[in-house]
C-alpha positions as MATLAB code, in Angstrom:
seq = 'XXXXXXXXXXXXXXXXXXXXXXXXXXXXXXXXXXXXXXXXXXXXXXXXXXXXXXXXXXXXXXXXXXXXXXXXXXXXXXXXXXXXXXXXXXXXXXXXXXXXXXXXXXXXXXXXXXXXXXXXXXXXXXXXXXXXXXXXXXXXXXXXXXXXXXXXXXXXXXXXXXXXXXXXXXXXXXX';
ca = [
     -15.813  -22.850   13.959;
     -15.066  -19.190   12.837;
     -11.350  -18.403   11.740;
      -9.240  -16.114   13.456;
      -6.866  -13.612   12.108;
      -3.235  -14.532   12.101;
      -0.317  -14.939   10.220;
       0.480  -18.423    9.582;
       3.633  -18.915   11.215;
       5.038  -22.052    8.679;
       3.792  -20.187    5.610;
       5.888  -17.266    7.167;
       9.086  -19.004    7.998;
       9.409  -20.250    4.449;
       8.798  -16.529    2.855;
      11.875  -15.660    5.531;
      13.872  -18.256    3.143;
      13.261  -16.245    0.122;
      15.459  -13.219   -1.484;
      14.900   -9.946   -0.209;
      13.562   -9.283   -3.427;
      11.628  -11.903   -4.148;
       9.925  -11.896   -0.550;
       9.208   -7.855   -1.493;
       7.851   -9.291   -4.334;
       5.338  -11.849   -2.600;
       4.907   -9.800    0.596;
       3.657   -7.016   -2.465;
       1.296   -9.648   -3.319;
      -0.306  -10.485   -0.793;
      -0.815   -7.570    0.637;
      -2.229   -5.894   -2.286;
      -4.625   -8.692   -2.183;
      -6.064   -7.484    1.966;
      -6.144   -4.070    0.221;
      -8.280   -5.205   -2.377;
     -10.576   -7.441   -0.488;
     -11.110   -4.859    2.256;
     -11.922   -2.197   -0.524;
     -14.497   -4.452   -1.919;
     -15.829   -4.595    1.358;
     -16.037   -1.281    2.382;
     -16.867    0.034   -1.284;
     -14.295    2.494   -1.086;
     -11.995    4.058   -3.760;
      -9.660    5.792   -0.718;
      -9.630    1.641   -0.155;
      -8.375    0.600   -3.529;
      -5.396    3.502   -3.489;
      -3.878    1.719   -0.522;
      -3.484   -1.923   -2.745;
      -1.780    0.723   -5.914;
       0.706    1.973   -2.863;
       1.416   -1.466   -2.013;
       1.447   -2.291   -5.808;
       3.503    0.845   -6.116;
       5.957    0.970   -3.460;
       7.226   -2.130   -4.888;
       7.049   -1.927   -7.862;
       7.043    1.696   -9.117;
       4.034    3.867  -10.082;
       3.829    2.789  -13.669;
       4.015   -0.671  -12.777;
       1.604   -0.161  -10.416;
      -0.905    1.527  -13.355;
      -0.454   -1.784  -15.268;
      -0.921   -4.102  -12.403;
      -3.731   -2.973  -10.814;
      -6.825   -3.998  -12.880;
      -5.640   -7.601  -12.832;
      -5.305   -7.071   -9.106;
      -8.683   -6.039   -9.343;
     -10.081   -8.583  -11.282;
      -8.330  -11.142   -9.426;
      -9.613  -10.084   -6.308;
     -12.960   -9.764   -7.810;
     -13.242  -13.077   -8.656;
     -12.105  -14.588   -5.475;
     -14.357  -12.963   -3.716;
     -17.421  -13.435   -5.621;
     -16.567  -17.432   -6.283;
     -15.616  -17.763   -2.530;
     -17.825  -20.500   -1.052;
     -17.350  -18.631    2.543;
     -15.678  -15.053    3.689;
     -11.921  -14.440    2.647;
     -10.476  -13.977    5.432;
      -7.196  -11.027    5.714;
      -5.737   -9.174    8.397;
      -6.511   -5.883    8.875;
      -4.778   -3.406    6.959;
      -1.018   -2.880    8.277;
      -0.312   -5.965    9.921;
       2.729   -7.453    9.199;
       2.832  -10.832    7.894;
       0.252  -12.930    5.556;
      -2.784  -14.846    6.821;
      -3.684  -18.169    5.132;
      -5.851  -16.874    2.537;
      -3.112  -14.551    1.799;
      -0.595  -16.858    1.887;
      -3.315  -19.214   -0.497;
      -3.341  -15.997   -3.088;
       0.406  -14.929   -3.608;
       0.360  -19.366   -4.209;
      -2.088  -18.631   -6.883;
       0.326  -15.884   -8.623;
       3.380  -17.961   -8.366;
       1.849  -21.113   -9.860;
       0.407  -19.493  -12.554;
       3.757  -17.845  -13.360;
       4.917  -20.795  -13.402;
       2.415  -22.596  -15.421;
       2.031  -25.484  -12.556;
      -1.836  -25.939  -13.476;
      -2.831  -28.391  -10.578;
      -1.034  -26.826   -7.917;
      -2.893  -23.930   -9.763;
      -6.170  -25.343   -9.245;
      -5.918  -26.997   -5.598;
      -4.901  -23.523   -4.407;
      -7.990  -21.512   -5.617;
      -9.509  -24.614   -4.204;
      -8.291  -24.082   -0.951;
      -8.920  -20.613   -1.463;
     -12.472  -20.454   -2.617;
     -13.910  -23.770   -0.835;
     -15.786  -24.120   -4.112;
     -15.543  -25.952   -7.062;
     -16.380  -23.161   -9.649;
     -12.742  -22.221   -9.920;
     -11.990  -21.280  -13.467;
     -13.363  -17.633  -13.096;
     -10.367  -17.862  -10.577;
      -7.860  -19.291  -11.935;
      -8.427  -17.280  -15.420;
      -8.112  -14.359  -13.469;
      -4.902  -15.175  -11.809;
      -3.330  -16.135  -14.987;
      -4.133  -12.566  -16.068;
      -2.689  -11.198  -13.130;
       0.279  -13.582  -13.071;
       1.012  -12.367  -16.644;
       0.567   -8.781  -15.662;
       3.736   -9.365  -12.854;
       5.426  -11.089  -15.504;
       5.420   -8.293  -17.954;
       6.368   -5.555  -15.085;
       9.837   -7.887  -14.619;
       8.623   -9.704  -11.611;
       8.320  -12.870  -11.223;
       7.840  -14.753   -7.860;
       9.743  -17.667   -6.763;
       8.411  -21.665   -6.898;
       9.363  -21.957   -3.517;
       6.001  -19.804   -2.679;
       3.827  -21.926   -4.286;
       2.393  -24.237   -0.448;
       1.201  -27.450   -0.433;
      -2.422  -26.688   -1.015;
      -3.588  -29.834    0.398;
      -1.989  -29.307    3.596;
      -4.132  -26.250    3.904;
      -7.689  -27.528    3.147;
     -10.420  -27.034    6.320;
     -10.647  -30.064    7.872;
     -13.548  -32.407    5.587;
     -13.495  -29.363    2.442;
     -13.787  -31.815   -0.583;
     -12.937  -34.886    1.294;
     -15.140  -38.141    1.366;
     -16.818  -39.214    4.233;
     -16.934  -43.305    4.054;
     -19.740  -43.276    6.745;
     -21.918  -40.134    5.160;
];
């Protein structure tokens, strides 16, 4: 069954709960994220400015310098380790899709050094069990936030599980 794109209304509703700042801060994230997988996509540099001005209108512009190779990296790995197509919205839409929602999880648990919610996110991200490229990369990234002053909240971090296509790493007693 092919995914659709659209925000994920409970995913939303709980970023509503957060600080202004701290739902800049993970709205920042996830968008940056679309940017970057659509510029990997298209194979455009005009592509990759629009995650720095997401990076940047958050954050500032020199922020933005020092964020946005382990934006790139992260996104890099996600996309080659993915086990089917990231899905994002297209550029401009408000909101977060689940795979967006799945990546600003990522960042957050790594700041927060909560390794298996950690893992069962890029899980749910990725749909494949190589995830260390992953989460290496988001620790970089996570660490990168950190040292710009930004940290996101623990109340972005989902339930991964809940998330997981229907059968993805399950076991099938009948199979």
């Amino acid at each position: 069954m092919a995914r659709t794109h659209s925000a994920d209304a409970n995913l939303n509703r709980a970023a509503a709960r957060l600080p202004r700042s701290n739902l800049r801060v993970a709205q920042m994230v996830g968008r940056s994220f679309r940017c970057g997988i659509h510029a990997r996509r298209e194979k455009s540099d005009v592509a990759w400015s629009f995650a720095w001005q997401e990076l940047a209108g958050v954050l500032g512009p020199e922020a933005a310098d020092q964020l946005f190779n382990a934006l790139g990296g992260f996104v890099a790995s996600v996309d080659a380790a993915a086990g089917r197509k990231i899905e994002v919205l297209p550029k401009g839409c408000p909101g977060l899709c689940r795979d967006e929602c799945l990546a600003v999880s990522i960042i957050a648990a790594a700041q927060l050094g909560a390794c298996p919610a950690l893992r069962a996110c890029v899980f749910a991200l990725i749909e494949n069990g190589e995830i260390d490229p992953c989460v290496q990369s988001a620790a970089r990234f996570s660490h990168a936030l950190s040292e710009t002053g930004y940290r996101l909240p623990a109340d972005v971090v989902c339930n991964a599980l809940a998330l997981m296509p229907h059968g993805a790493g399950r076991t099938h007693p009948n199979a």
